[in-house]
BAPA-106125 format. One record per residue (C-alpha): chain; residue in three letters; z, x, y negated. Coordinates in steps of 0.05 Angstrom, whole numbers, plus 5000, padded with zeros to 4 digits. Layout:
BEGIN
<chain = A&res = ALA&pz = Z&px = X&py = Y>
...
end
This chain:
BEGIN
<chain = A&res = UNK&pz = 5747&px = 4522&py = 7096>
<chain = A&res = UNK&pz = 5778&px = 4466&py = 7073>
<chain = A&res = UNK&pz = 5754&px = 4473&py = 6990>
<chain = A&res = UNK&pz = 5680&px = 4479&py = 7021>
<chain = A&res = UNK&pz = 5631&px = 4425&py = 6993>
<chain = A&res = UNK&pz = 5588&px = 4381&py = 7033>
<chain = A&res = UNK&pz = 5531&px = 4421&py = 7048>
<chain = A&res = UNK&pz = 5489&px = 4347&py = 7033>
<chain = A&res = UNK&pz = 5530&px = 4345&py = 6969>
<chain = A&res = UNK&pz = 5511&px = 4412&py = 6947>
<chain = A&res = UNK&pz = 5436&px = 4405&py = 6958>
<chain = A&res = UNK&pz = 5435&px = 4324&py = 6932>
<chain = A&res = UNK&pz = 5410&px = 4305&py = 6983>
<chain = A&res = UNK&pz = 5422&px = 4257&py = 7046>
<chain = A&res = UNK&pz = 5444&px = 4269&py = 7115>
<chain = A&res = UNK&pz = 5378&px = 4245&py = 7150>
<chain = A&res = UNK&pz = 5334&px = 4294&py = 7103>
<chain = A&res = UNK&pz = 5280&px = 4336&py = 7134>
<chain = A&res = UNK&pz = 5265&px = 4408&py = 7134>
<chain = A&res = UNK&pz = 5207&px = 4396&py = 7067>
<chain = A&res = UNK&pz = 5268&px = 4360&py = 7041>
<chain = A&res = UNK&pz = 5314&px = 4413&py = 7046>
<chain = A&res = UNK&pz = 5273&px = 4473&py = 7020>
<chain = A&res = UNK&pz = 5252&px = 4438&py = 6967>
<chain = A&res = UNK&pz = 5324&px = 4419&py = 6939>
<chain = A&res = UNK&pz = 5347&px = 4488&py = 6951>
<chain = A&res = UNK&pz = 5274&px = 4509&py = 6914>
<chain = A&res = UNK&pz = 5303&px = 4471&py = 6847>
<chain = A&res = UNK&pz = 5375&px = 4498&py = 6853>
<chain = A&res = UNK&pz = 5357&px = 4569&py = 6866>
<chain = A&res = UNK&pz = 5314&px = 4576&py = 6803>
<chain = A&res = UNK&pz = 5361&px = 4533&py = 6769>
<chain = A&res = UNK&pz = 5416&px = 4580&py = 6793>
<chain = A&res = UNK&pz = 5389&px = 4651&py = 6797>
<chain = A&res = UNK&pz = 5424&px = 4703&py = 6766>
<chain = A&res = UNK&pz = 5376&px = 4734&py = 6728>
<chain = A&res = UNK&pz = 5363&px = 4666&py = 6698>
<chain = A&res = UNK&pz = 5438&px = 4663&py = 6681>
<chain = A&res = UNK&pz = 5468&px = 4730&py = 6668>
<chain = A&res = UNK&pz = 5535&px = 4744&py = 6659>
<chain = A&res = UNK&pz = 5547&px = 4666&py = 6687>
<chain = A&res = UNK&pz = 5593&px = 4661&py = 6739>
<chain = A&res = UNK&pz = 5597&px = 4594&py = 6755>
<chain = A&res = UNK&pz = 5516&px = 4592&py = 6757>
<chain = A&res = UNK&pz = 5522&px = 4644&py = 6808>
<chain = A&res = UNK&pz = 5571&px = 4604&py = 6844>
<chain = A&res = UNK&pz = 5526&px = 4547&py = 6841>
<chain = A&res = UNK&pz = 5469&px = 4601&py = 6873>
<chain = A&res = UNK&pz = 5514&px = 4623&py = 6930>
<chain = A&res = UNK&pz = 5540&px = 4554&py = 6947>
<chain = A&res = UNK&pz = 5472&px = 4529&py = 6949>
<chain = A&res = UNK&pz = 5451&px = 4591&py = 6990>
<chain = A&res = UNK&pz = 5499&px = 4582&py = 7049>
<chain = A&res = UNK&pz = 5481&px = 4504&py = 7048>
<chain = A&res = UNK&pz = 5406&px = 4525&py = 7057>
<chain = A&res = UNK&pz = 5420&px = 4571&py = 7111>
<chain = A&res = UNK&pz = 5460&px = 4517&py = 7159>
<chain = A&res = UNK&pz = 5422&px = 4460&py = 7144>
<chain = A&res = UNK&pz = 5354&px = 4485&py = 7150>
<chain = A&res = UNK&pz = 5383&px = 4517&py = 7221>
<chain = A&res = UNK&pz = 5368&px = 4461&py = 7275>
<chain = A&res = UNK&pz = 5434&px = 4489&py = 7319>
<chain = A&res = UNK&pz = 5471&px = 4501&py = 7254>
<chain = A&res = UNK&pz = 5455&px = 4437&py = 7225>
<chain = A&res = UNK&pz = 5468&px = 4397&py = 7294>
<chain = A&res = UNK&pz = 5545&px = 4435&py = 7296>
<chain = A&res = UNK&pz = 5563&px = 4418&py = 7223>
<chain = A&res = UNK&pz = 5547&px = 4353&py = 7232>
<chain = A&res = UNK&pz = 5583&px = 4338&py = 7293>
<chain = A&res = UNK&pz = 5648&px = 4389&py = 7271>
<chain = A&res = UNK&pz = 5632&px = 4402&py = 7197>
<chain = A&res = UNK&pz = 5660&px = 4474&py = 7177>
<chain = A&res = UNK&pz = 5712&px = 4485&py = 7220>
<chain = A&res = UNK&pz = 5650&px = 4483&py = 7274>
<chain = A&res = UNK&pz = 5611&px = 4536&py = 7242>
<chain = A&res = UNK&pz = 5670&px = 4588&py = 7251>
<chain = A&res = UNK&pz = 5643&px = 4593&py = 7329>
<chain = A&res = UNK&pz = 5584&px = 4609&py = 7310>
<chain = A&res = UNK&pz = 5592&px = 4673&py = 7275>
<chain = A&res = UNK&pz = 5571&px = 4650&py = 7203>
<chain = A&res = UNK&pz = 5620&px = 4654&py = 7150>
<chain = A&res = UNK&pz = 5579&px = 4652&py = 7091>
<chain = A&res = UNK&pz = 5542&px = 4704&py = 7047>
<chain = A&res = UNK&pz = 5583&px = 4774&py = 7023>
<chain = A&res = UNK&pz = 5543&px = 4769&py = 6963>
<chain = A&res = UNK&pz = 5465&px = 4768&py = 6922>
<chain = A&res = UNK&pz = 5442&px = 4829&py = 6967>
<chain = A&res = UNK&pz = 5457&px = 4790&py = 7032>
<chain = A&res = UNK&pz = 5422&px = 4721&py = 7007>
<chain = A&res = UNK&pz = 5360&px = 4761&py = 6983>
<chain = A&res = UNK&pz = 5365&px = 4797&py = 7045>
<chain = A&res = UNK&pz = 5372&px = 4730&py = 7091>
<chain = A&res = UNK&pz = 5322&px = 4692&py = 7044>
<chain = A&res = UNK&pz = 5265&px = 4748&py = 7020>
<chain = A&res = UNK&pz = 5208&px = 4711&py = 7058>
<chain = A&res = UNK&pz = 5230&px = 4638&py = 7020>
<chain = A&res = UNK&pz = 5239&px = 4679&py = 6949>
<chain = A&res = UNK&pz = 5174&px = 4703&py = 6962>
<chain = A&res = UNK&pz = 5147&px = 4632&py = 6972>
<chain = A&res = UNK&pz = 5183&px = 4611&py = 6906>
<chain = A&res = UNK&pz = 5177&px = 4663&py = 6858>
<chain = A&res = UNK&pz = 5102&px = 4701&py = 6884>
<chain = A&res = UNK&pz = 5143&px = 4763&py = 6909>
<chain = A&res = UNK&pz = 5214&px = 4784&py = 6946>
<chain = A&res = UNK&pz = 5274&px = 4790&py = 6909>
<chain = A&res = UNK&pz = 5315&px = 4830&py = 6950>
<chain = A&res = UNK&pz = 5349&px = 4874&py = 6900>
<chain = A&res = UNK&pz = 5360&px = 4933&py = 6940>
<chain = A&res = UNK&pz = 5331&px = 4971&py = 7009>
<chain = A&res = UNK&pz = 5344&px = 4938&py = 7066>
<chain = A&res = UNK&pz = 5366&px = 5003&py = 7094>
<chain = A&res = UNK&pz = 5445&px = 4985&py = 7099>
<chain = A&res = UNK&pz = 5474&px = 4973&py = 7166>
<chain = A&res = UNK&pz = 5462&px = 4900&py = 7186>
<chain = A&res = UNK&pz = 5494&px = 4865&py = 7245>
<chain = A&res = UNK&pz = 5457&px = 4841&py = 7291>
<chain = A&res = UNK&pz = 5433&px = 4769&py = 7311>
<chain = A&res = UNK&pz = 5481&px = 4724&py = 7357>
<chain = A&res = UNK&pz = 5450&px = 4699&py = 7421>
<chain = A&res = UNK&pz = 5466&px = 4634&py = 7455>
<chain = A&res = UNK&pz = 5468&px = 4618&py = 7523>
<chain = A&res = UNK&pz = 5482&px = 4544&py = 7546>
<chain = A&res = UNK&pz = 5515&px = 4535&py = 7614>
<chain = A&res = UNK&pz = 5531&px = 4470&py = 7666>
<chain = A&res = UNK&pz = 5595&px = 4476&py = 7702>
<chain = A&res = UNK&pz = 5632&px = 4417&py = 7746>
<chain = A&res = UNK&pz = 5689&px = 4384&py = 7726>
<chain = A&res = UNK&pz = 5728&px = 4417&py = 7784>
<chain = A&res = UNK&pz = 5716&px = 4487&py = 7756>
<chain = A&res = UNK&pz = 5729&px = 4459&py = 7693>
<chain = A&res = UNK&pz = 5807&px = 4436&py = 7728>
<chain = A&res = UNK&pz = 5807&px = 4510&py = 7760>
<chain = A&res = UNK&pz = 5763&px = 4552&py = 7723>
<chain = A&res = UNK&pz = 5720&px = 4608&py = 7753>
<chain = A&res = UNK&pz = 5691&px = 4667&py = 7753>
<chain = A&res = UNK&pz = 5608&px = 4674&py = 7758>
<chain = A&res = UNK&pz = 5559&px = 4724&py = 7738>
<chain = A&res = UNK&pz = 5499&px = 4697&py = 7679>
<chain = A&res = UNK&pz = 5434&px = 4744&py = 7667>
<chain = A&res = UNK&pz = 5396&px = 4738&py = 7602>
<chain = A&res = UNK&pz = 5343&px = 4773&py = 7563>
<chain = A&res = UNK&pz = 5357&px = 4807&py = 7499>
<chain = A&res = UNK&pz = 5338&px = 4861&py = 7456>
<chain = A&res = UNK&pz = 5377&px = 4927&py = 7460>
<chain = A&res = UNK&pz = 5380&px = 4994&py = 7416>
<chain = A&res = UNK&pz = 5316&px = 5045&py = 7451>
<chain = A&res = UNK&pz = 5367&px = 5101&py = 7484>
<chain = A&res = UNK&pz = 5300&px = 5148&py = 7484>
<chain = A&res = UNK&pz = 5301&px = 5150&py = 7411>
<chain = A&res = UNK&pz = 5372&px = 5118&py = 7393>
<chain = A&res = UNK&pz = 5346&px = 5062&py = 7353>
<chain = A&res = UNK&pz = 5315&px = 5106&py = 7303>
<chain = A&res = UNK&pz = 5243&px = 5095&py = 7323>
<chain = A&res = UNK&pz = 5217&px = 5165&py = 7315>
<chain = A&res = UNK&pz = 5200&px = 5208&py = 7365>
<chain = A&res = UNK&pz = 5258&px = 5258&py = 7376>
<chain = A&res = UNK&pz = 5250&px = 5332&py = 7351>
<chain = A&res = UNK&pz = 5210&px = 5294&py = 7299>
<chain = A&res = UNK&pz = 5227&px = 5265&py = 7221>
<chain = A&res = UNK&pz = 5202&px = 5216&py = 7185>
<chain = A&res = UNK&pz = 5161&px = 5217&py = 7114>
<chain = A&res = UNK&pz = 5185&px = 5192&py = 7048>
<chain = A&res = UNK&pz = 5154&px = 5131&py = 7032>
<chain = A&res = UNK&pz = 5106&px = 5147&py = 6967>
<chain = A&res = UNK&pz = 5098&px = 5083&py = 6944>
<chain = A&res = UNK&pz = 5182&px = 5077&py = 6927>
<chain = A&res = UNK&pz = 5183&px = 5144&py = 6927>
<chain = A&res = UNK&pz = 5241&px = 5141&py = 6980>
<chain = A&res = UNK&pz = 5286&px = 5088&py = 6946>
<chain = A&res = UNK&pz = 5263&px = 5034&py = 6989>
<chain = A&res = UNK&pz = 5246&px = 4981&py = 6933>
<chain = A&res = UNK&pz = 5200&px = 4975&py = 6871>
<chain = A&res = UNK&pz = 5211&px = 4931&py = 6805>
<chain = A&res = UNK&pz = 5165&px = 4874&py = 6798>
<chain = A&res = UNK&pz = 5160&px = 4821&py = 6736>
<chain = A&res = UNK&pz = 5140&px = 4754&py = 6723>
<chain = A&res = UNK&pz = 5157&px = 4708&py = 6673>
<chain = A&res = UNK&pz = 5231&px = 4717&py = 6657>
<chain = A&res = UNK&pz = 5246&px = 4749&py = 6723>
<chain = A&res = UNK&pz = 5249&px = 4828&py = 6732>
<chain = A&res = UNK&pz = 5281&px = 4849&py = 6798>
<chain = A&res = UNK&pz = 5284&px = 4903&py = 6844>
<chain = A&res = UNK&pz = 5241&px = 4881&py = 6912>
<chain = A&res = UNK&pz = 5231&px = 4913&py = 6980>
<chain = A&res = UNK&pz = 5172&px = 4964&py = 6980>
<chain = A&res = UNK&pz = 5119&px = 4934&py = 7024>
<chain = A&res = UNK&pz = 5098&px = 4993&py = 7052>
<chain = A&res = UNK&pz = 5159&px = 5017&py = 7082>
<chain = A&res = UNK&pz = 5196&px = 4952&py = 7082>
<chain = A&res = UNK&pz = 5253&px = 4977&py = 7043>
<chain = A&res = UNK&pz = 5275&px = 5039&py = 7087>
<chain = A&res = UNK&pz = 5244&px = 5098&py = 7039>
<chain = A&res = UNK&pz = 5209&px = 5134&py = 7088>
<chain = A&res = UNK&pz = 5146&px = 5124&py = 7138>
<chain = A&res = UNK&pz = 5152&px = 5135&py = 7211>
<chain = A&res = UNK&pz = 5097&px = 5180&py = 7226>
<chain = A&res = UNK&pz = 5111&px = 5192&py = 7302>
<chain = A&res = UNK&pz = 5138&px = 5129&py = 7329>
<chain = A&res = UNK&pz = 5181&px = 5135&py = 7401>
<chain = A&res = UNK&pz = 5137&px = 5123&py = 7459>
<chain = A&res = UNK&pz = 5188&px = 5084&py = 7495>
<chain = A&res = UNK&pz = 5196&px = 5025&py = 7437>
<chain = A&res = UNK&pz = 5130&px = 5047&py = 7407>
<chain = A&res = UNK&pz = 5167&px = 5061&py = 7341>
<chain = A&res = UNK&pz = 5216&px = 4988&py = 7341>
<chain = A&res = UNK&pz = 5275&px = 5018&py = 7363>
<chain = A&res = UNK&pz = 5288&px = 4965&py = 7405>
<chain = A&res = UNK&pz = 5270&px = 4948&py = 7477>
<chain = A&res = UNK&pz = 5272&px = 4883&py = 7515>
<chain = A&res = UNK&pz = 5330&px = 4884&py = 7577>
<chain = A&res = UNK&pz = 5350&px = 4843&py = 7628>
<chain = A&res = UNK&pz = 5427&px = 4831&py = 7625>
<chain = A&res = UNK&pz = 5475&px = 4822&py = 7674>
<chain = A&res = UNK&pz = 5552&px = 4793&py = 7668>
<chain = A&res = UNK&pz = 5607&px = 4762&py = 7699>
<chain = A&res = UNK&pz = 5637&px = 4704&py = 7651>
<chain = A&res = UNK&pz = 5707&px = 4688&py = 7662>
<chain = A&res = UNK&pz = 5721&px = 4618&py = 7650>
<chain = A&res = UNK&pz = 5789&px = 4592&py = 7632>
<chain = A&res = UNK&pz = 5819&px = 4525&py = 7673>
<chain = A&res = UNK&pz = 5808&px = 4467&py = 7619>
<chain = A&res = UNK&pz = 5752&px = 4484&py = 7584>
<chain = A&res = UNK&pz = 5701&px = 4420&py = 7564>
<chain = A&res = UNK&pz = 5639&px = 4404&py = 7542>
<chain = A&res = UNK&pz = 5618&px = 4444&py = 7476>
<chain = A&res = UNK&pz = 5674&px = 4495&py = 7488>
<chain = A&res = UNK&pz = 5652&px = 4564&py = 7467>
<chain = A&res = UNK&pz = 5668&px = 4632&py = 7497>
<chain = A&res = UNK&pz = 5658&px = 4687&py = 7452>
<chain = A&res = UNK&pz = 5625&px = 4763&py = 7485>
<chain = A&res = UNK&pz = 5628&px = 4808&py = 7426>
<chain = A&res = UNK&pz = 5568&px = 4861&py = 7419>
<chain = A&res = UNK&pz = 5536&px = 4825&py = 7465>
<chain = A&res = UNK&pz = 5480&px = 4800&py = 7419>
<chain = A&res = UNK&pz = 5417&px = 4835&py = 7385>
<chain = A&res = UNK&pz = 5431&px = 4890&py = 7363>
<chain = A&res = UNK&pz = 5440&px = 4916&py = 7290>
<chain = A&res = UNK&pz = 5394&px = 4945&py = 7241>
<chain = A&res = UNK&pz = 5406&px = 5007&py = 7216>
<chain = A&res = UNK&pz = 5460&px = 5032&py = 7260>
<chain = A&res = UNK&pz = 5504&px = 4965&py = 7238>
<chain = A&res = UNK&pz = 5544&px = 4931&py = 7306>
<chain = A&res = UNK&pz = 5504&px = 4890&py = 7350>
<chain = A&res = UNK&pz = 5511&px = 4814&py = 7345>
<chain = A&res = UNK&pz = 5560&px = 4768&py = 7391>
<chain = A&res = UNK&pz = 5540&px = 4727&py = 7454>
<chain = A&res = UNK&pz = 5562&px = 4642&py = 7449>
<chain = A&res = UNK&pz = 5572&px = 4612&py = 7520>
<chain = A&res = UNK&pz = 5563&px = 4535&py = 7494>
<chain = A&res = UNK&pz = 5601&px = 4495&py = 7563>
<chain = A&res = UNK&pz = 5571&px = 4432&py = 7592>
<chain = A&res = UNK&pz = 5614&px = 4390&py = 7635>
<chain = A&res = UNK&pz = 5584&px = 4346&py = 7682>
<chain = A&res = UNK&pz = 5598&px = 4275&py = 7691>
<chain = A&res = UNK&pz = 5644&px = 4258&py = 7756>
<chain = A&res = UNK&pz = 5637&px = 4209&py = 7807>
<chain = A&res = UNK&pz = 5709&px = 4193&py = 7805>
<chain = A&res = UNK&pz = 5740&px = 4216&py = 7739>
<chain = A&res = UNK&pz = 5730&px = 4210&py = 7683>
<chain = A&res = UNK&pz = 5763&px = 4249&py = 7625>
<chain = A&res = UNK&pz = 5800&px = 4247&py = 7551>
<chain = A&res = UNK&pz = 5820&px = 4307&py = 7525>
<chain = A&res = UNK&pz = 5874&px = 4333&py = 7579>
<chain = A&res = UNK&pz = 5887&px = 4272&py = 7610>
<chain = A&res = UNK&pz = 5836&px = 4250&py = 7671>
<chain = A&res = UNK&pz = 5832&px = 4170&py = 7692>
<chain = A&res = UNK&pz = 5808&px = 4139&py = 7755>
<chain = A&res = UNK&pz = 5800&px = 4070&py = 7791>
<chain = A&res = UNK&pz = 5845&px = 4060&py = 7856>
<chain = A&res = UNK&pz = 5826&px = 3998&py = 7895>
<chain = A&res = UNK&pz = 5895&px = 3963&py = 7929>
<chain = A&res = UNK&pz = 5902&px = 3907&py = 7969>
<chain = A&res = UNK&pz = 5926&px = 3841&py = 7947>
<chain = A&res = UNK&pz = 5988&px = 3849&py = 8000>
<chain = A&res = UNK&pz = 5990&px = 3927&py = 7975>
<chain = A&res = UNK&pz = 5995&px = 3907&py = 7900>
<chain = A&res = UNK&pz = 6046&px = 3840&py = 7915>
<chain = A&res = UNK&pz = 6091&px = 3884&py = 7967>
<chain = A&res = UNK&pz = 6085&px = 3955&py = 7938>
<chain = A&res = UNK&pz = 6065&px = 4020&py = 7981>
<chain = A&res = UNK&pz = 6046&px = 4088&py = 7971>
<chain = A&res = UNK&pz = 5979&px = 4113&py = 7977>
<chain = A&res = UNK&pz = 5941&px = 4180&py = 7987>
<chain = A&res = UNK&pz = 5897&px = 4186&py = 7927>
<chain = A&res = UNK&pz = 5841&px = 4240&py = 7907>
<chain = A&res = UNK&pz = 5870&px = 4289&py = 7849>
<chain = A&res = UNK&pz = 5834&px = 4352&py = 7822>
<chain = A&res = UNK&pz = 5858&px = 4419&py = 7850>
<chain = A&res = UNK&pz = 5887&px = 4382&py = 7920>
<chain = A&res = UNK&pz = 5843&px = 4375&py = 7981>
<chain = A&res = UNK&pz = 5890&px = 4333&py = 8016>
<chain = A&res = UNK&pz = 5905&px = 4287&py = 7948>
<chain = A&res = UNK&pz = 5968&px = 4257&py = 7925>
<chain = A&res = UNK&pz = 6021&px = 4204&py = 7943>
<chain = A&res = UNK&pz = 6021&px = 4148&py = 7895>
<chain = A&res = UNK&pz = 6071&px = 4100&py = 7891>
<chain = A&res = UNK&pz = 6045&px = 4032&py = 7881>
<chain = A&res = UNK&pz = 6100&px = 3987&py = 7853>
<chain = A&res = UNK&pz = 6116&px = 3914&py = 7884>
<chain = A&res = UNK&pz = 6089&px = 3867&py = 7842>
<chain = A&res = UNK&pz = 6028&px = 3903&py = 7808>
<chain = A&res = UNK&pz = 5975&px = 3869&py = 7775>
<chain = A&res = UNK&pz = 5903&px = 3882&py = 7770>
<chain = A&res = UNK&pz = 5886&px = 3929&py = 7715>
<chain = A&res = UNK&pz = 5956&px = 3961&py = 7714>
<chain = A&res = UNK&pz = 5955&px = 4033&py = 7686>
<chain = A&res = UNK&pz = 6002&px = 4079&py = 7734>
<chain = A&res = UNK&pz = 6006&px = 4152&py = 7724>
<chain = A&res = UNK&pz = 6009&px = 4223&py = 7757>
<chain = A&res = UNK&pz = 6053&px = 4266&py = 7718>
<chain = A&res = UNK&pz = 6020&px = 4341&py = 7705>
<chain = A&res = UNK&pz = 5955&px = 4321&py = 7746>
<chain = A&res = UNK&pz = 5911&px = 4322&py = 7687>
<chain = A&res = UNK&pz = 5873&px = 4376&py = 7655>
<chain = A&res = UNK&pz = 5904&px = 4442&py = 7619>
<chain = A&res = UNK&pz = 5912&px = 4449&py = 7553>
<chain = A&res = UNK&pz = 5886&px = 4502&py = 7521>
<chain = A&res = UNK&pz = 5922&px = 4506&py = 7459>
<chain = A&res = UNK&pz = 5995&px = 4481&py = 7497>
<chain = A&res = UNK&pz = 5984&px = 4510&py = 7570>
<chain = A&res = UNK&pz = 6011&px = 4451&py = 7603>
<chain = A&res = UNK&pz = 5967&px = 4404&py = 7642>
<chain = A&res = UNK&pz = 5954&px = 4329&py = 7616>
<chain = A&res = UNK&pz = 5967&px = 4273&py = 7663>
<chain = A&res = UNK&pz = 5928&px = 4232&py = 7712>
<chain = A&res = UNK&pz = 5919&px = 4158&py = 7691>
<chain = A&res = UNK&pz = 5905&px = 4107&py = 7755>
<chain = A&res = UNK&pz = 5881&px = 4039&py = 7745>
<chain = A&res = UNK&pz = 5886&px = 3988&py = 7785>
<chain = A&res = UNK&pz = 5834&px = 3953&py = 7820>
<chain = A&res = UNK&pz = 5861&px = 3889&py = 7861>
<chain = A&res = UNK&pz = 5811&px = 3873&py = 7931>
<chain = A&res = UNK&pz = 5818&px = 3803&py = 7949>
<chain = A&res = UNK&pz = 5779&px = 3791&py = 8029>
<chain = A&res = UNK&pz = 5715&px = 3753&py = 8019>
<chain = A&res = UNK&pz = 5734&px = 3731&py = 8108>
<chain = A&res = UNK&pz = 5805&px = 3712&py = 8129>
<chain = A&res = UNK&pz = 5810&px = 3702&py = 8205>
<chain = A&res = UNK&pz = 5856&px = 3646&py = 8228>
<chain = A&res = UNK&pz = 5925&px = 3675&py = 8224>
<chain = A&res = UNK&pz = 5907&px = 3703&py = 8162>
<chain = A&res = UNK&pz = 5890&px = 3635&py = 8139>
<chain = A&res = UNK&pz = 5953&px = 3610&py = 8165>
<chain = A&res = UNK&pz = 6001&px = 3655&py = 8133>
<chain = A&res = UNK&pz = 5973&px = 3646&py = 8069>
<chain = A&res = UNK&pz = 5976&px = 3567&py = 8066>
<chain = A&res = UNK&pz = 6053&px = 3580&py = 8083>
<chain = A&res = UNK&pz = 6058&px = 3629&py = 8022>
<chain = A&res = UNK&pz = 6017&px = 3564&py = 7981>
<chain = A&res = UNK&pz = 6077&px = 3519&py = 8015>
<chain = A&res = UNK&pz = 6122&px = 3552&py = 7986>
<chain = A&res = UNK&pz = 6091&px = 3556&py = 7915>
<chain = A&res = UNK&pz = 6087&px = 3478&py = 7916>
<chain = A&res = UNK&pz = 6017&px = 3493&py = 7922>
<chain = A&res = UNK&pz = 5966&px = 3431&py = 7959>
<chain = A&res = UNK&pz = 5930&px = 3463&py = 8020>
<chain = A&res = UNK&pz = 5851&px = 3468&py = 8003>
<chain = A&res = UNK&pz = 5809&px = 3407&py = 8038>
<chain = A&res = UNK&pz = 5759&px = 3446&py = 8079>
<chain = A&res = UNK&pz = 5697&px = 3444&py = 8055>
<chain = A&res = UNK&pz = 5640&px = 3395&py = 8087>
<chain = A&res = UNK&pz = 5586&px = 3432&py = 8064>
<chain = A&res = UNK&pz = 5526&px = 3402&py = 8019>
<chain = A&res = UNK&pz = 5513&px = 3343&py = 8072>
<chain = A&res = UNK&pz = 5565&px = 3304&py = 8101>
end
């Protein structure tokens, strides 16, 4: 990860490009790059994958939006991890190629196993089940392998026909201009033979659509754009390849009174003036406690003063120990001070050697 270009850097271009922008810079380094332009080259087709995998995040709105905020180390949640090799970027980009060069340039069937797409599924949670964690049950919609027909397609007790235009192989050669490459036969769209009896129950797709039910666990000190990971629970894969993941992106609401950094939490405690001159200990509000916490409030505090809960914070998820609670202090002073208040207080002044306040007359004497 960390001897992986800019993905701006590798297509020239800036970070506030748009999609036309993109394409096209990947349009001039993949003709610039491709391997049957540069046999035998290896850095060239270096230059063509790394320009590849840059194409395929940035053009990628939710791709794009994670590398930005994380860069590569961000992508790793996602499930992409770069290309294997030529047959997975003409596999990934045959529709673009097609647009570039007049026809596909996959260079073999697409008739290999192929995992399947992941699915994301974006979830709100409260900061207190964020402190706890919890358990809760998410449906989605998704596509799942036909059972009628095992994700073949075809009827069963029936077979399919080879394909006559590849004669079975699943591509045909095309040239033009210096190119010559193998592309996916049009007719059967690379898998050598023609379904002739498609499955009633998927009407030949393999694949049917499926309401899905499951229970999420979620683990105490997760945050906002934490990730949980439910393998196989994505699309599922062509040609009898694994079925994709399912992403559970968190979102942690805002709290009334805490606030939070990392594994620590923070929050605003209003004393007294006599409180925060004399010192006391006050029940405050902490995460995880219905009945809060005893705080001592030292004699002498000032306004602003940061005191702290030891082990009240959030938990860690790399450490397993909980952060800490920061208070801050928030001084009252009374805006009314009956007589005896009054009175006490200009005998504190006395003894500060401070002058008693002249009453005041008002605007009109």
């Amino acid at each position: 990860m960390a001897n992986k270009r800019d993905y701006y850097e590798t297509l020239n271009i800036n970070r506030e490009a748009g999609d036309d922008e993109i394409k096209k810079a990947y349009r001039k380094m993949a003709l610039q790059y491709h391997p049957d332009r540069n046999p035998g080259d290896k850095e060239a087709e270096d230059k063509f994958k790394e320009a590849a995998e840059a194409y395929e995040v940035l053009r990628d709105r939710e791709k794009r939006q994670i590398y930005d905020q994380y860069g590569h180390e961000g992508l790793q949640g996602t499930g992409f991890s770069g290309f294997s090799g030529f047959n997975d970027i003409f596999s990934s980009f045959g529709d673009i190629f097609e647009e570039f060069f007049g026809f596909g340039t996959s260079r073999s069937g697409t008739s290999r196993p192929r995992k399947g797409s992941n699915l994301r599924y974006d979830m709100e949670i409260t900061l207190e089940e964020a402190f706890t964690g919890k358990e809760e049950e998410i449906s989605f919609n998704k596509w799942e392998s036909c059972q009628v027909c095992n994700g073949s397609g075809i009827t069963p007790g029936s077979s399919p026909q080879s394909c006559t235009s590849c004669h079975g192989s699943g591509s045909v050669i095309r040239s033009q201009g210096f190119f010559q490459v193998k592309t996916t036969c049009p007719s059967c769209n690379g898998q050598g033979k023609i379904i002739t009896d498609p499955c009633r129950k998927c009407s030949g797709n393999g694949k049917v659509k499926i309401d899905r039910l499951l229970t999420l666990k979620i683990p105490p000190g997760v945050d906002t754009g934490s990730q949980l990971r439910l393998r196989n629970e994505g699309e599922p894969g062509e040609n009898s390849g694994p079925p994709g993941d399912l992403f559970v992106v968190l979102h942690v609401k805002d709290h009334e009174i805490f606030s939070r950094e990392g594994d620590r939490l923070f929050s605003e405690i209003p004393v007294s003036f006599i409180q925060a001159a004399l010192g006391d200990t006050i029940k405050i509000p902490v995460l995880g406690k219905k009945d809060g916490e005893e705080l001592k409030v030292p004699m002498g505090t000032q306004p602003g003063d940061l005191l702290k809960l030891s082990g009240q914070g959030m938990l860690n998820l790399s450490s397993g120990y909980r952060g800490d609670l920061i208070i801050q202090v928030k001084v009252t002073i009374p805006r009314k001070l009956n007589q005896r208040q009054r009175e006490l207080l200009e005998e504190l002044a006395d003894t500060e050697g401070m002058k008693k306040p002249k009453k005041s007359k008002g605007l009109f004497r």
